[in-house]
Backbone as CSV, one residue per row, in Angstrom:
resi,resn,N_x,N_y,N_z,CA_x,CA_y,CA_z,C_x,C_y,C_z
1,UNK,-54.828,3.024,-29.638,-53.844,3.237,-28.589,-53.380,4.683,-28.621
2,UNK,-53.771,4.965,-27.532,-52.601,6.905,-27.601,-51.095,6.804,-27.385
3,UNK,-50.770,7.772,-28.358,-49.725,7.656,-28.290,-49.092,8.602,-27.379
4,UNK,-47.367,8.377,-27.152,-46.757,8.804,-25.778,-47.083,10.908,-25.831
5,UNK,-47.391,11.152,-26.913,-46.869,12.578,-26.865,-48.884,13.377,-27.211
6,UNK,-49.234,12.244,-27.266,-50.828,12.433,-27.245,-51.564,13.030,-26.409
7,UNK,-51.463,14.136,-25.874,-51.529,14.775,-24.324,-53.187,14.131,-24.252
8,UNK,-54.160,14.934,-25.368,-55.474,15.424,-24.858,-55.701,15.579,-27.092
9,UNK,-56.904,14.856,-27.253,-57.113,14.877,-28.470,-57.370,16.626,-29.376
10,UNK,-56.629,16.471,-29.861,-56.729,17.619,-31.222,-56.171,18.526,-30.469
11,UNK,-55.266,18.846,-29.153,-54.526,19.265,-28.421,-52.918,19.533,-29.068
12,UNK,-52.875,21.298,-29.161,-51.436,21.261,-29.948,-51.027,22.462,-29.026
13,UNK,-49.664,22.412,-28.934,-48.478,23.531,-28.545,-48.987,24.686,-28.980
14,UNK,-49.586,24.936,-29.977,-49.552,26.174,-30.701,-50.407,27.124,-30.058
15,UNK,-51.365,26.373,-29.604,-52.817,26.555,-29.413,-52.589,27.017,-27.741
16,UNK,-51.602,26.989,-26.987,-51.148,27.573,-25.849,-50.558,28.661,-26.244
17,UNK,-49.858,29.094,-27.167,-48.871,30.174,-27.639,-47.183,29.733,-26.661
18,UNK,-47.060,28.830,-26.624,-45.907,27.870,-25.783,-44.818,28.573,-27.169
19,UNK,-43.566,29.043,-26.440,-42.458,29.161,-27.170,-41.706,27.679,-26.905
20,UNK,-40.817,27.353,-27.829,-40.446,25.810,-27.374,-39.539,26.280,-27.322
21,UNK,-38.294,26.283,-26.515,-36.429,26.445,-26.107,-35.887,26.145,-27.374
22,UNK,-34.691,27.360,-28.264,-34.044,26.667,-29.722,-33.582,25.293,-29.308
23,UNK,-32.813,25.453,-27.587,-32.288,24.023,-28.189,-32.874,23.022,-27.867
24,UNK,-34.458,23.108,-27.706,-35.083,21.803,-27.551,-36.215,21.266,-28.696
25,UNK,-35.940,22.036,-30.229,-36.746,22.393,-31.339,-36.653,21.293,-31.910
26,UNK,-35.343,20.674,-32.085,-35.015,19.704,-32.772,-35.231,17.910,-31.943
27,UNK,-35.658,18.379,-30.472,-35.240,16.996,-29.770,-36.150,15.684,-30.111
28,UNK,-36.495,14.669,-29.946,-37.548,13.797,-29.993,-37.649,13.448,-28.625
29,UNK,-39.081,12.870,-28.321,-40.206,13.137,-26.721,-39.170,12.179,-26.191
30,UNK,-38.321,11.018,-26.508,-37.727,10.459,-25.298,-36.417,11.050,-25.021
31,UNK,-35.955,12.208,-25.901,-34.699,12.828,-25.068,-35.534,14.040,-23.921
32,UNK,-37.148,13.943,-23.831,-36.755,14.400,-22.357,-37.472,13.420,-21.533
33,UNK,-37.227,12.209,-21.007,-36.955,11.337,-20.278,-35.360,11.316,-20.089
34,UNK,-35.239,11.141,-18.475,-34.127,10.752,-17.420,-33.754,9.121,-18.015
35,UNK,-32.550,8.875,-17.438,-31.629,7.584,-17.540,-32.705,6.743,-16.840
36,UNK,-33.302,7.015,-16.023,-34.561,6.284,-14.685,-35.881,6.007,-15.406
37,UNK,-36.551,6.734,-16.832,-36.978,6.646,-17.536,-38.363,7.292,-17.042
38,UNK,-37.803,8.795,-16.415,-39.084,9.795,-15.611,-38.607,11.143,-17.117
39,UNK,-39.501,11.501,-16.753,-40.013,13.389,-17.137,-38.541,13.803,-16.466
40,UNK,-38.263,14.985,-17.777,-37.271,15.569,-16.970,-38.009,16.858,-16.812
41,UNK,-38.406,17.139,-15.906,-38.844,18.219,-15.360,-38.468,19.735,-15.240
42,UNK,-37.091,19.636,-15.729,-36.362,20.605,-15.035,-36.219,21.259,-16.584
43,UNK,-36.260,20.593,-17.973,-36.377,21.063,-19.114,-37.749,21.486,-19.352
44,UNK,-39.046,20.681,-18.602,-40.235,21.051,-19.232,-40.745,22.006,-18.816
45,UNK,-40.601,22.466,-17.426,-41.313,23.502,-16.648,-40.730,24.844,-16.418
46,UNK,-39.889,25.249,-17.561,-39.712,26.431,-17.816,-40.414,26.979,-18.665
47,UNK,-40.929,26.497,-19.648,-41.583,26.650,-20.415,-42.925,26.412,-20.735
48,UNK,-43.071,25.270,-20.077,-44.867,25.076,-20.556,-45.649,25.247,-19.305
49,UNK,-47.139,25.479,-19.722,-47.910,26.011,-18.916,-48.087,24.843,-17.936
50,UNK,-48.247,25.222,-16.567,-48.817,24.726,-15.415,-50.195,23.277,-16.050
51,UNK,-50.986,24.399,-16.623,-51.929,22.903,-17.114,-51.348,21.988,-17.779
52,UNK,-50.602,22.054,-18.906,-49.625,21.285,-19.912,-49.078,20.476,-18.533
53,UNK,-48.400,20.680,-18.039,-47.191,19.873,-17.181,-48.218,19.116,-16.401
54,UNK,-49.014,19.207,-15.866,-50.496,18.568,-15.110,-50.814,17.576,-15.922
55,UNK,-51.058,17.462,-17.556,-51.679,16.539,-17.954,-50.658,15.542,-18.504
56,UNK,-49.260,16.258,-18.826,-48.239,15.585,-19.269,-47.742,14.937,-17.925
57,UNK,-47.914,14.782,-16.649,-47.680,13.827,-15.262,-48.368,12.475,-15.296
58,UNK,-49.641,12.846,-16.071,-50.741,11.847,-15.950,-50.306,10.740,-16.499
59,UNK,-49.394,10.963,-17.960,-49.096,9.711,-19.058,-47.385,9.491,-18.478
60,UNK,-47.102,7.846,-18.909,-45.812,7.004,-19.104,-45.017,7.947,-19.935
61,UNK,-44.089,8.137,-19.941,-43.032,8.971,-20.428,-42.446,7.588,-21.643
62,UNK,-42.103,8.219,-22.712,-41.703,7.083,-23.688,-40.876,6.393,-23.394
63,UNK,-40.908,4.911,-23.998,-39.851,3.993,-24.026,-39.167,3.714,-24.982
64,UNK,-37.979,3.560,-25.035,-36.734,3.305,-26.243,-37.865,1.846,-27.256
65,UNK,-38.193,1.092,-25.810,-39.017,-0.433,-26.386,-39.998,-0.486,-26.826
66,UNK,-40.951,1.040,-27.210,-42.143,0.968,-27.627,-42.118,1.504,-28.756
67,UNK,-40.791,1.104,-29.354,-41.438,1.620,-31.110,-40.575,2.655,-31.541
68,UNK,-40.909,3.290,-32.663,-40.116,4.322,-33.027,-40.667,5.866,-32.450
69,UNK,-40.039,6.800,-32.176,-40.494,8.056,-31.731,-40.305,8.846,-32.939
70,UNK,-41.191,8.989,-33.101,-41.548,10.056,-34.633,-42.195,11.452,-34.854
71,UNK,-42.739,12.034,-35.368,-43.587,13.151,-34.837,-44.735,12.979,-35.825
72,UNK,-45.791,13.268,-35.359,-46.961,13.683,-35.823,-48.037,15.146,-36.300
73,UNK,-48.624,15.208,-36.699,-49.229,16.477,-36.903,-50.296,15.697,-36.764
74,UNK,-51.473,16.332,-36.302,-53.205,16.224,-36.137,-53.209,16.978,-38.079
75,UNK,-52.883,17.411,-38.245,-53.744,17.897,-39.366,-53.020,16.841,-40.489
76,UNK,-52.250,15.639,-40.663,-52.029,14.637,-41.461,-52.833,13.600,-41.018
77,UNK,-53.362,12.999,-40.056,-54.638,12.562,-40.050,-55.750,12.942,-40.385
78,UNK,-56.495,11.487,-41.331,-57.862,11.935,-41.916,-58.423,10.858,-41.507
């Protein structure tokens, strides 16, 4: 199953040179989902690239009901 923040496999932030906002360093993927349970748009598209925001439209934005929101690294998978 992919998970919510799984854009595109072995796909990382870094690898755009994406600065992330200080005060959005600390957030987890469902504080940027709306009360309506959409993309908040208006936090993501200052910052990330045009393609990023394209592929991040494609996927369900997380749910409070699907589990815990945690973070991952590709390089702690083996």
């Amino acid at each position: 199953m992919l998970g919510s923040w799984n854009i595109e496999e072995k796909l990382r932030l870094v690898d755009y040179d994406v600065q992330i906002p200080n005060h959005l360093k600390d957030v987890n993927l469902v504080d940027l989902v709306d009360n309506n349970g959409l993309w908040k748009w208006e936090e993501l598209s200052h910052w990330l690239p045009s393609s990023l925001l394209d592929k991040i439209a494609a996927l369900h934005p997380p749910d409070t009901n699907s589990g815990a929101d945690s973070r991952y690294c590709m390089d702690d998978a083996s």
